[in-house]
C-alpha positions in Angstrom: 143.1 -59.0 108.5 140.2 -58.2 106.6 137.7 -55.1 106.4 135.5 -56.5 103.3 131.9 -57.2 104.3 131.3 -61.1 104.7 128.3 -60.7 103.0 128.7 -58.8 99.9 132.3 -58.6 99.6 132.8 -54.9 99.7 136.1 -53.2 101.3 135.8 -50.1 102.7 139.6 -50.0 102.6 141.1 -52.2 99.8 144.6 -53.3 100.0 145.9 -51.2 96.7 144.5 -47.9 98.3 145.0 -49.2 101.9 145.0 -45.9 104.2 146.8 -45.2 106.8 145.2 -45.4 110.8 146.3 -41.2 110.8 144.7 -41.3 107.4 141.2 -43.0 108.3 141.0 -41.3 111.3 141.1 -37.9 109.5 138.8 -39.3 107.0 136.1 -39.9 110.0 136.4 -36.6 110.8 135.6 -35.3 107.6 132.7 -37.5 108.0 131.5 -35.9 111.2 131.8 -32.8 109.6 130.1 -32.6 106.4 127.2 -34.8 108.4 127.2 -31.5 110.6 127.2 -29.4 107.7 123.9 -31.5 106.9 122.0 -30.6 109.8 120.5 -26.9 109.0 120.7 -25.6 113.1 124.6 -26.3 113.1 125.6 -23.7 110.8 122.2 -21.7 111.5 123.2 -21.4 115.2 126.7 -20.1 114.3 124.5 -17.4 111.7 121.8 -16.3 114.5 124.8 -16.0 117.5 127.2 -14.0 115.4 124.0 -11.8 114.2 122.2 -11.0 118.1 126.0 -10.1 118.9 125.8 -7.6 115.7 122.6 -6.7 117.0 123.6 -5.9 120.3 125.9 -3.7 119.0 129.6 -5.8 118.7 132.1 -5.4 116.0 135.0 -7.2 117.2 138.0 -6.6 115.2 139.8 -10.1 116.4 138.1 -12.8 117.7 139.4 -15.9 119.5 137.6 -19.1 119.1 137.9 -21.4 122.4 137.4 -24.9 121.4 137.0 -24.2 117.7 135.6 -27.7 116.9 135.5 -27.6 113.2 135.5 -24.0 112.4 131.8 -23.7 112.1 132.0 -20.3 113.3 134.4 -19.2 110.4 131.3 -19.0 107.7 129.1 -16.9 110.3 132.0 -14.4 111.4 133.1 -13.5 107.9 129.4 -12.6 106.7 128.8 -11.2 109.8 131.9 -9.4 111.0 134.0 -9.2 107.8 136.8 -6.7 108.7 137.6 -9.2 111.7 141.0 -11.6 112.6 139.7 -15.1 113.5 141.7 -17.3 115.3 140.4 -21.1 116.2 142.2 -23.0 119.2 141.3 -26.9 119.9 143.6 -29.5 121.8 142.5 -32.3 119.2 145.2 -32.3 116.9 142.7 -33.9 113.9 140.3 -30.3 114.3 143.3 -28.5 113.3 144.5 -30.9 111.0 141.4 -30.8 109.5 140.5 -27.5 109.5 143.8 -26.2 108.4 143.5 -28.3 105.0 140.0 -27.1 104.2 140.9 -23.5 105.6 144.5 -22.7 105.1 144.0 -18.8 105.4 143.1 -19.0 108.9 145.4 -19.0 111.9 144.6 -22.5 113.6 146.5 -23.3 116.9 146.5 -26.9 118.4 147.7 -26.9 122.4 146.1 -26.0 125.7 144.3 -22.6 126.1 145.8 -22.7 129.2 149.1 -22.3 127.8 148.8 -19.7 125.5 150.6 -16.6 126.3 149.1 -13.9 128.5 150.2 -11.5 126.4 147.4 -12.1 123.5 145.0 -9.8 123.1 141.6 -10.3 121.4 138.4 -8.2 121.2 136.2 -11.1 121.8 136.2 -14.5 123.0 134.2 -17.2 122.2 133.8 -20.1 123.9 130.9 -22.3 122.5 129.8 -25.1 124.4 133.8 -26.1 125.1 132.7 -25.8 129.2 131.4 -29.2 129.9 130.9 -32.2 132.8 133.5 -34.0 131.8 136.2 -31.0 131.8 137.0 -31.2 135.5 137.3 -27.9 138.0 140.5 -27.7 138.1 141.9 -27.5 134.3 138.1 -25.2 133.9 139.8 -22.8 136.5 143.4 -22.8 134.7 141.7 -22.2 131.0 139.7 -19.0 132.6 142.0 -17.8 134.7 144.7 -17.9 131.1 141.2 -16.2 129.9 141.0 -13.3 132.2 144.9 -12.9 132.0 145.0 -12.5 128.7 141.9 -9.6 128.8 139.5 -9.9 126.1 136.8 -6.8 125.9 134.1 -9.5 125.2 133.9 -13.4 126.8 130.7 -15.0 124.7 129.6 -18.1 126.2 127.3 -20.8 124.8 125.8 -23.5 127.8 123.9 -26.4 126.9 121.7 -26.4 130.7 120.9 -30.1 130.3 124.8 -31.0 129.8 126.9 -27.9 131.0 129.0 -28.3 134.3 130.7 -25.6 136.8 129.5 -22.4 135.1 132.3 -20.3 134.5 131.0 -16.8 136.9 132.9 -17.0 139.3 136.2 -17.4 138.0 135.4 -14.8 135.1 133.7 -12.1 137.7 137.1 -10.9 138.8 137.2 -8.7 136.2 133.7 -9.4 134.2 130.4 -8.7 134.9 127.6 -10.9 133.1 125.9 -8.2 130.6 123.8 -10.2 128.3 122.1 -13.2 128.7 119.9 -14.9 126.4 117.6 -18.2 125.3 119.2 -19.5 122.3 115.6 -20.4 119.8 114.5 -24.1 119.6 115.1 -23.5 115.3 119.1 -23.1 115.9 119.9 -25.8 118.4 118.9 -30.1 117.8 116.1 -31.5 120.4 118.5 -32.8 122.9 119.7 -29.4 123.5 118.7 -26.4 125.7 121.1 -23.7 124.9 121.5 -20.3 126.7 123.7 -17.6 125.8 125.9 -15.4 128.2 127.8 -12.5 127.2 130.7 -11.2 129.8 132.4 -7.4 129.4 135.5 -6.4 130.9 134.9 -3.9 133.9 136.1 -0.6 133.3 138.7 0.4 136.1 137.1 3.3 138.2 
């Protein structure tokens, strides 16, 4: 089967470099991410939420990325937070695939945040619009409950209000208490989003 153009006779994918279906699907995801790269409030968001956490007074020496996408965070948190350990986690296997090519220092981990062991222990967790409509209650429930288990100082969430579902309080409020809340600016998010962000601590056993 052909993939040249009827028209003009161009193949996207000619026989003597023919890719693989693993191959193009990785190169699509290249695509989505250097058309990311493009868009100024992608990598400006990461910049300005790693900064008001600076501001606010955080200097996390590790940090756990929930749902680290393409790593966008990576840039931010070493300019920002240089003496910290990032770790990225993502159940899409071409994120980590990905990522792990065009960042091999970083510790990239592919699986279920759900089934990571309890016994991790980060400073600060970020979870960056990974909470969403079509993640149902139930595997929400299991992934913050692995959360709370594991017992970060610092749960950093990002919601988009017009496409967020089950906000994450109650599950988190056994053992956090919501002490920062703010509007993420129009500059660092696209038109179709409204953004807030919410910033958990660990209560302090009295």
């Amino acid at each position: 089967m052909t993939t040249s153009c009827p028209v003009c006779g161009f193949d996207p994918n000619p026989p003597e470099v023919r890719l693989s279906d693993a191959e193009l699907a990785k190169q699509r995801l290249r695509n989505i991410f250097m058309s990311h790269a493009q868009q100024s409030w992608w990598l400006s968001q990461a910049d300005f939420i790693c900064g008001w956490l600076k501001d606010l007074g955080f200097n996390p020496s590790t940090i756990l990325d929930l749902g680290c996408g393409d790593g966008r965070f990576v840039p931010a948190i070493s300019s920002t937070f240089p003496g910290a350990k990032y770790t990225g986690i993502d159940r899409l296997d071409d994120h980590i695939v990905v990522n792990t090519e065009r960042m091999p220092d970083i510790e990239w981990v592919c699986g279920e945040f759900a089934d990571m062991p309890a016994g991790e222990r980060y400073d600060m967790v970020l979870i960056m619009g990974t909470l969403n409509p079509l993640m149902d209650e139930a595997r929400q429930e299991a992934m913050l409950r692995r959360l709370v288990a594991m017992g970060p100082k610092t749960v950093v969430c990002q919601f988009d209000r017009k496409s967020t579902g089950v906000p994450p309080d109650r599950w988190l409020a056994e053992q956090y208490d919501k002490t920062n809340a703010e509007d993420l600016p129009r500059e660092f998010q696209s038109p179709r989003q409204d953004n807030a962000l919410w910033v958990y601590g660990a209560r302090i056993p009295t």
